[in-house]
N, C-alpha and C positions, 0 to 999 in steps of 0.2 A: 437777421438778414434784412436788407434794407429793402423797399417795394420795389427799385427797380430791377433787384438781381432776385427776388423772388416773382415778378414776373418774367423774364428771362427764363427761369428755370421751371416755369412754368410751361412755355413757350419750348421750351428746348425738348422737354417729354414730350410733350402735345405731336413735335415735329418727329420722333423717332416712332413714336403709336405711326401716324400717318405714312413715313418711310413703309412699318413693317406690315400695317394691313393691306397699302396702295402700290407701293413698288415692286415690292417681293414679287408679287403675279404680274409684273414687266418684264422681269430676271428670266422666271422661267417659261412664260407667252410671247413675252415683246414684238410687238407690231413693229418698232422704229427704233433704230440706233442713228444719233448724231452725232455726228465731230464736228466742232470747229474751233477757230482761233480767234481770240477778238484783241483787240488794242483799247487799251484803257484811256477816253479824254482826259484831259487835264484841265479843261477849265467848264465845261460846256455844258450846260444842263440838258436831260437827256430828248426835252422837245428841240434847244437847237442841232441837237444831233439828225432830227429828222427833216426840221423846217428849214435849214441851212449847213448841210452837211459839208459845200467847200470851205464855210471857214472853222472846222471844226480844228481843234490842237489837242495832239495826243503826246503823251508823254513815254519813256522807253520800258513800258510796261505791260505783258500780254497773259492772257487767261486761254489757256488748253483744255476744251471740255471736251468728255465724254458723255451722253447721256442716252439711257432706257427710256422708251415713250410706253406706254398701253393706253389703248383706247377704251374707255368701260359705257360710252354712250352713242347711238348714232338716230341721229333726228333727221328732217325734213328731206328724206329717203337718201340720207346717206349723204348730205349737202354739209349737216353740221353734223361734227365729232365733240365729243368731250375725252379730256386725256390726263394722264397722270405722269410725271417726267422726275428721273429720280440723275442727277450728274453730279459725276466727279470732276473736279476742276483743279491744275495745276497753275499756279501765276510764278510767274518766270520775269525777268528783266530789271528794273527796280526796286523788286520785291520778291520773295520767295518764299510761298505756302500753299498749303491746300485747300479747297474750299468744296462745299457739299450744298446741293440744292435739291429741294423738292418741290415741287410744284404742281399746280392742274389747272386747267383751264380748254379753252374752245379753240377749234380748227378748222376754218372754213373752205369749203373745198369748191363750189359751185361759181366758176368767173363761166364768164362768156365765152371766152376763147380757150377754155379747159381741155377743147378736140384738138387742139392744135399744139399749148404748153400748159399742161397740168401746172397749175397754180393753187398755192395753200397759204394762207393768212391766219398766223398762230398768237393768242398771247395768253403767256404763262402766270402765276399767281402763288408763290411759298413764302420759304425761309430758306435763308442762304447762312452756311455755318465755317467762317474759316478757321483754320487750325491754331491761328494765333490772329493777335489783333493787327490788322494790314497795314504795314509804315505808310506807304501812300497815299492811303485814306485817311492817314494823320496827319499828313503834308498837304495835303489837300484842302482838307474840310476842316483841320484844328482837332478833330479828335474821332475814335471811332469806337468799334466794339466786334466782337467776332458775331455772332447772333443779330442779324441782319433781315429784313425784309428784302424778297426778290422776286423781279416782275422780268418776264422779257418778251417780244414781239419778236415775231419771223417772220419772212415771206420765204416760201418755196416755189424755183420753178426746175421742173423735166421735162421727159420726153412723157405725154400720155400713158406709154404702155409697158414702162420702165421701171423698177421700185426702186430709184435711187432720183433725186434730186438734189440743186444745187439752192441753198438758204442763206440768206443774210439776216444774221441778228443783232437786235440790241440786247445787252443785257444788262440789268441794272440792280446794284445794292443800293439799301439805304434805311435810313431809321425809323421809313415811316409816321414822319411832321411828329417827332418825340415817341411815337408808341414803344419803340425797342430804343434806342438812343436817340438825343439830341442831335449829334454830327456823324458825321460817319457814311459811308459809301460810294459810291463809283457808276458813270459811265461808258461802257464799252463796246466796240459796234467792230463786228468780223461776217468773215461766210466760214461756210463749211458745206457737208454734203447730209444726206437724213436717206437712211438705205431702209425700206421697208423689207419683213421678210416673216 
């Protein structure tokens, strides 16, 4: 087995351990369930997606998630969260597979004008796994891999006293400057909604 597909498959347990120690008590606690829909860029790396979003170019290709949130940390009286987020992802348009993520990271919850539109600032930190290797990440980037580093940033806003807000994400694969592959991954940026319950 060659180093890079033994680390891969090192990488690939690691992430199913963490799926079933971290998720699982999402499944059956879960504080957050999110949908959304993102559009996949086609040329733009994922800081000009934030620093210059009107010239951004996407191409006919979109990602349908679902994902479980739990929260397993709350610090500076409830300001920051730490979380765990386990989705399922369908891509649809010029490409068709499924894609799995898990992830954790921090959720900041304390803006200034929180009395008025509850505001949340999320970014997430895993491994993103699709069902086969993405043609468009092959058309893209020259080449890809299913096993995937994945990061994504949110922002949420609602009503204060509501457990449902409206969220815009980025979300993004990739190989991580060689760790998982050389080429390979995607930026994509959509809304959805995050129903706490």
């Amino acid at each position: 087995m060659s180093g890079r597909r033994l680390k891969q498959s090192f990488v690939t347990r690691s992430a199913v351990a963490f799926v079933m120690l971290s998720v699982t008590p999402a499944v059956c606690s879960g504080e957050a369930a999110t949908f959304y829909v993102v559009r996949i860029s086609s040329v733009n790396a994922w800081h000009d997606l934030i620093t210059s979003p009107a010239q951004a170019e996407f191409v006919d290709a979109y990602v349908a998630v679902a994902a479980l949130s739990h929260e397993f940390s709350r610090q500076r009286q409830g300001a920051l969260s730490w979380e765990v987020e386990g989705q399922l992802g369908y891509n649809f348009g010029d490409q068709n597979h499924w894609e799995f993520n898990a992830a954790f990271g921090p959720r900041w919850r304390a803006f200034p004008w929180s009395d008025v539109v509850r505001t949340e600032a999320a970014f997430l930190f895993g491994l993103s796994m699709a069902s086969e290797v993405p043609e468009l990440e092959v058309a893209l980037e020259g080449d890809s891999d299913r096993l995937l580093i994945y990061w994504a940033v949110e922002l949420a806003a609602g009503p204060p006293r509501e457990p449902w807000a409206v969220v815009l994400r980025l979300h993004h694969r990739s190989g991580g400057f060689g760790f998982l592959a050389d080429d390979g991954g995607m930026n994509a940026v959509g809304l959805g909604v995050r129903v706490g319950f």
